[in-house]
C-alpha positions as CSV (number, residue, x, y, z in Angstrom):
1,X,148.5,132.5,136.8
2,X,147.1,128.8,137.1
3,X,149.8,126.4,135.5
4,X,148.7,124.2,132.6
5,X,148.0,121.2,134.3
6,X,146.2,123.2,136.7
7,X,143.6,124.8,134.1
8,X,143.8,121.1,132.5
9,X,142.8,119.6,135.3
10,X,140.0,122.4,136.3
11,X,138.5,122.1,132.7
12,X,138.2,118.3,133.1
13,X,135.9,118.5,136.2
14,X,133.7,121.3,135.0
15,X,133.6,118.8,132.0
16,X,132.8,115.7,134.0
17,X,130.5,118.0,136.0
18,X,128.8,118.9,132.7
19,X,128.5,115.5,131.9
20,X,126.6,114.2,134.6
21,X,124.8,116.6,134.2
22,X,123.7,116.1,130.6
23,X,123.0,112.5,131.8
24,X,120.3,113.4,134.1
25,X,118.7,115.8,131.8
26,X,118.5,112.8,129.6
27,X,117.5,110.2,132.2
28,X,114.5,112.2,133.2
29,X,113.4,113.0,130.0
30,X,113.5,109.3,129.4
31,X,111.9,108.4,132.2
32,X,109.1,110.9,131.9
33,X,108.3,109.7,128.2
34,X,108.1,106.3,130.1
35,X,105.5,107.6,132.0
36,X,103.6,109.7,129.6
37,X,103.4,106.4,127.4
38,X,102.1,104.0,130.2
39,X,99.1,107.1,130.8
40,X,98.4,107.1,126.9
41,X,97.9,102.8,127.1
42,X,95.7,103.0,130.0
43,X,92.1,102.1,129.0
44,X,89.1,103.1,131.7
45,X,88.4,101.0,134.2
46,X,85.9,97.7,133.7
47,X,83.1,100.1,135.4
48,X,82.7,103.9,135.7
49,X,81.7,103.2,139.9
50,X,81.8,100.5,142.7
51,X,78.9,98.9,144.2
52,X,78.7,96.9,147.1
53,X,76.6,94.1,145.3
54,X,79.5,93.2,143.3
55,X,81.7,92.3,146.2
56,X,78.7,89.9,148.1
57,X,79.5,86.9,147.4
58,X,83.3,87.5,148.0
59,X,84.9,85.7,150.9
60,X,83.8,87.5,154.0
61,X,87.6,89.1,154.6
62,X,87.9,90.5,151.0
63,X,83.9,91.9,151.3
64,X,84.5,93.4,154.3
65,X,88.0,95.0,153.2
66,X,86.2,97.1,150.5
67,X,83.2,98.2,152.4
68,X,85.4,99.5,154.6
69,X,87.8,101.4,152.2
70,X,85.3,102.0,149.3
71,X,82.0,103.9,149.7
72,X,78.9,103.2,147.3
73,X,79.2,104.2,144.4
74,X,83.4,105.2,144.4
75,X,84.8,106.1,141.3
76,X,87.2,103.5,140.2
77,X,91.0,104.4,139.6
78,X,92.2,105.1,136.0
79,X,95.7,106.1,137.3
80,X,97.3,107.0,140.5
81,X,100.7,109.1,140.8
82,X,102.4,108.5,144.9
83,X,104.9,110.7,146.3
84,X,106.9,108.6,148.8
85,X,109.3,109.9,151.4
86,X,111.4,107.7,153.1
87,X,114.6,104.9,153.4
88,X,116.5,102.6,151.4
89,X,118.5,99.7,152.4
90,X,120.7,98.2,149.7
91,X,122.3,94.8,150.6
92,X,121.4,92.7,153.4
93,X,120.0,93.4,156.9
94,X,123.2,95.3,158.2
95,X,123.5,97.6,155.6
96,X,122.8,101.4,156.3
97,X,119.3,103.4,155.6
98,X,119.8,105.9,153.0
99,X,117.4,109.2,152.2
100,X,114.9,108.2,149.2
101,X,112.5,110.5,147.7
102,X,110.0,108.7,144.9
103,X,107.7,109.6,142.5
104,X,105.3,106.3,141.7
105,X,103.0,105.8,138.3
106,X,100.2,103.2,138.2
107,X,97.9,102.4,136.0
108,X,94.6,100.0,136.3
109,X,93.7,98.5,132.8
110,X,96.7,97.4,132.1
111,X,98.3,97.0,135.0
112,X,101.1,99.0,135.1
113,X,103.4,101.3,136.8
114,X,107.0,103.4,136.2
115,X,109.2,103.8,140.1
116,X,111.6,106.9,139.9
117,X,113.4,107.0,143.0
118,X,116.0,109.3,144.1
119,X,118.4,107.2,146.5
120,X,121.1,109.3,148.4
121,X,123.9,106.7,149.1
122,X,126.2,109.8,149.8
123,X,125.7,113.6,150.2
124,X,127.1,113.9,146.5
125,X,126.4,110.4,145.3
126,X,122.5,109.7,144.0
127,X,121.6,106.8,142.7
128,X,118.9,107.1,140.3
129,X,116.3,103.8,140.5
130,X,113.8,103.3,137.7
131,X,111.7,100.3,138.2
132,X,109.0,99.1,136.2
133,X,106.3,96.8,135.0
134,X,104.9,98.4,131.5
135,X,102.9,96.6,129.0
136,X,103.5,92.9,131.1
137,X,107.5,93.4,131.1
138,X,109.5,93.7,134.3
139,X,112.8,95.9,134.5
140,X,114.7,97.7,136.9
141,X,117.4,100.0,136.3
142,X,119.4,101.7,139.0
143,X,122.0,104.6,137.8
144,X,124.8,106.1,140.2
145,X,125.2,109.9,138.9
146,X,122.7,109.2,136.2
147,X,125.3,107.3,134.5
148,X,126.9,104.8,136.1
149,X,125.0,101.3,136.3
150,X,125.1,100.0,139.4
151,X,122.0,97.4,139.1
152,X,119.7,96.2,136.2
153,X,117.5,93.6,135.3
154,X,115.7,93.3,132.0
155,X,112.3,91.5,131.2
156,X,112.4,88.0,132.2
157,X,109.6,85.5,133.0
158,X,110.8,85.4,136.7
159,X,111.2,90.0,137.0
160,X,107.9,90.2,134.9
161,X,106.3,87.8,137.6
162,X,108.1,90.1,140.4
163,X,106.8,93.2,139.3
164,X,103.4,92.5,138.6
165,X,103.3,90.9,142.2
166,X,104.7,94.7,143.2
167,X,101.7,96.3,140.9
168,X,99.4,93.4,143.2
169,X,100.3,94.3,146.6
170,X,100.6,98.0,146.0
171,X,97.2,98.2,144.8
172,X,96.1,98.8,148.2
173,X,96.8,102.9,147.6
174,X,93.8,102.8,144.7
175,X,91.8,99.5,145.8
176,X,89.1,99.6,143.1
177,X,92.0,97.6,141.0
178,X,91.4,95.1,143.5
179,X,87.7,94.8,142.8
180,X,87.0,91.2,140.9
181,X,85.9,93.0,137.9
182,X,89.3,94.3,137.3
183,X,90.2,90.9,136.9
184,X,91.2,90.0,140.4
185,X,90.6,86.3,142.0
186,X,90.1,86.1,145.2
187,X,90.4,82.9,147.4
188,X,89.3,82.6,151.1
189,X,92.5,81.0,153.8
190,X,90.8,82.2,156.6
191,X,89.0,84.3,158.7
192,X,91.5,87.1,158.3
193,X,93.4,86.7,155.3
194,X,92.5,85.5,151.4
195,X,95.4,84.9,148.2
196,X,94.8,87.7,145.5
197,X,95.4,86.4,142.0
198,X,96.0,88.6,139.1
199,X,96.9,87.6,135.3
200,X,98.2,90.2,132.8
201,X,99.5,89.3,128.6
202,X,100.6,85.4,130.1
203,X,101.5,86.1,133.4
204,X,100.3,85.1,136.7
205,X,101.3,86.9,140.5
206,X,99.5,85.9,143.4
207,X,99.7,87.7,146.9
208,X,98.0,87.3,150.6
209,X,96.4,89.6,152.0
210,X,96.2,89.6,155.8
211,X,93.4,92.2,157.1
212,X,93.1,93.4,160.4
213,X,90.0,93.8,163.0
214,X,88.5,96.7,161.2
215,X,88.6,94.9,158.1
216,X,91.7,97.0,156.3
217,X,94.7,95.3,155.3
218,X,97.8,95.2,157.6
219,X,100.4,93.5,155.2
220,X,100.6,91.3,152.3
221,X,102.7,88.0,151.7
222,X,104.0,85.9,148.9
223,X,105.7,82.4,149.5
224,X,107.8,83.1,146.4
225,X,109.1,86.3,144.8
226,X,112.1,86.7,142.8
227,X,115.0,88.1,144.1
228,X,117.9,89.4,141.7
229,X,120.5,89.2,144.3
230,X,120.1,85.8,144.8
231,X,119.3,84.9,141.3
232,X,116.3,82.9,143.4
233,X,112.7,83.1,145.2
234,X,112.5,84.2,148.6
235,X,109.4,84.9,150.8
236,X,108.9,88.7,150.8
237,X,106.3,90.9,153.4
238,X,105.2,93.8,152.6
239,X,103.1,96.5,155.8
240,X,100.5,98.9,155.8
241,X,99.6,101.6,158.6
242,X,98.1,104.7,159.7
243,X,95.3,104.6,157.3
244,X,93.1,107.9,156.1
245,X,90.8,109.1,153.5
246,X,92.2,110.1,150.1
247,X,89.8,110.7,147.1
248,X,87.1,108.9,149.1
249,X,88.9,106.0,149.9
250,X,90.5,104.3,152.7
251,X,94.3,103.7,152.0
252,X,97.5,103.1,153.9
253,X,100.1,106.5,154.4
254,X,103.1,104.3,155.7
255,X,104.4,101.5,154.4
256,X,107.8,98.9,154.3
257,X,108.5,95.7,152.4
258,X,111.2,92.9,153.7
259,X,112.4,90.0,152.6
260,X,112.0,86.9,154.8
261,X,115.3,84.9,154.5
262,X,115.9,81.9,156.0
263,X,118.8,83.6,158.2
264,X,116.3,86.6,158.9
265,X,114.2,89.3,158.2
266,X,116.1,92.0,155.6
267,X,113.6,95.1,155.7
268,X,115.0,97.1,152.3
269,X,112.0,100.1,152.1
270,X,110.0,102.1,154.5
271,X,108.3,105.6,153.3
272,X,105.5,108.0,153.8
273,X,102.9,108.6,151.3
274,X,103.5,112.4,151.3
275,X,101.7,112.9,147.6
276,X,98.4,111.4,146.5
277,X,96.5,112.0,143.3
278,X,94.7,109.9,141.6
279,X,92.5,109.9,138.0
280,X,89.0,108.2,137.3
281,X,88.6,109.2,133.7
């Protein structure tokens, strides 16, 4: 027969097991009701369909970007939802790549989206990362177990900046949001690359675009986005590849983001698209 502190100790882990368990129960109910709120606030899009008049006088870049990855008369995104696949690197550039598995949210008018990412730092340790930019507020919550914090950041001028800049350069997986009706400016820099401007409830992001010969976009750039672990603003890259047809439309299936420090490069996130659906209506 198991002693006491034997059965003691057995009933606290099944306990603690229990708990955590309970947590992310609650965490993903939370997290969907996120979700099913920023669907429910999404208005249609400016225009039921693209057409190519509207992007003529557009810097020659930009026009030839989306007649390459829109055909006349494409539907234009309501909402996307992105399966990703792929790594995560928390801390600086010598830090290890761990398993992710994501589930992404957008929507177009607003501009919005809710990240749920499944981080495995250990075989029996996932971190839980919900990041979002929902009704023009930034946050980012990151959970160990589903209930140990291990990173947040609530709304603040400098995050809600961040994450619409994310929302920005992401917008390549549903590029009618880019379209200038949708409230996107567009300036030329050169032959191959033009800044993307996009204001949402008071706040502005702006992003480069750098396109490649056959007019898609190989990766976008911003001089300044704010990073929490520095409490500053750092240049950040994000790069797109092997490019195919989803819902009509010409968009990226790999993808990774970096921050350009001034002692180097610090690649954090590289995935596969492995889920793509999006809604016009």
């Amino acid at each position: 027969m198991p002693s006491k502190s034997a059965r003691w100790l057995s009933a606290a882990a099944l306990g603690a097991v229990a708990a955590v368990a309970l947590s992310r129960v609650r965490l993903k109910r939370a997290t969907a009701r996120r979700v099913r709120t920023l669907l429910a606030d999404a208005d249609p899009p400016s225009k039921p369909t693209y057409g190519r008049d509207e992007v003529a006088d557009l810097p020659e870049p930009v026009r030839r970007y989306f007649e390459t990855v829109l055909r006349d008369g494409q539907p234009r995104v309501r909402s996307a939802r992105l399966e990703q696949r792929g790594e995560f690197r928390l801390g600086d550039d010598e830090g290890d790549w761990k398993p992710l598995t994501a589930t992404q949210h957008y929507t177009t008018n607003p501009p919005g989206f809710v990240w749920d990412a499944d981080i495995r730092m250990l075989p029996f340790l996932p971190v839980r990362v919900v990041d979002a930019y929902e009704r023009g507020r930034g946050s980012l919550r990151a959970m160990a177990l589903s209930t140990v914090p291990v990173a947040t950041a609530d709304p603040s001028p400098e995050m809600d900046e961040g994450e619409l800049l994310r929302y920005l350069a992401e917008a390549v997986w549903f590029p009618t949001a880019l379209l200038p009706g949708e409230g996107v400016e567009w300036e030329a820099r050169d032959d191959r690359s033009a800044r993307a401007t996009l204001t949402d409830r008071g706040t502005t992001a702006s992003v480069v675009f750098h396109f490649r010969e056959d007019g898609r976009v190989e990766r976008v750039s911003a001089d300044e986005r704010y990073r929490q672990a520095d409490d500053d603003f750092e240049r950040w890259t994000g790069h797109f590849d092997d490019y195919e047809r989803r819902e009509g439309m010409s968009v990226p299936t790999t993808a990774s983001v970096e921050w350009n420090l001034p002692d180097g490069d610090a690649p954090y996130w590289r995935a596969t698209i492995t889920g793509f659906d999006v809604r016009t209506r």
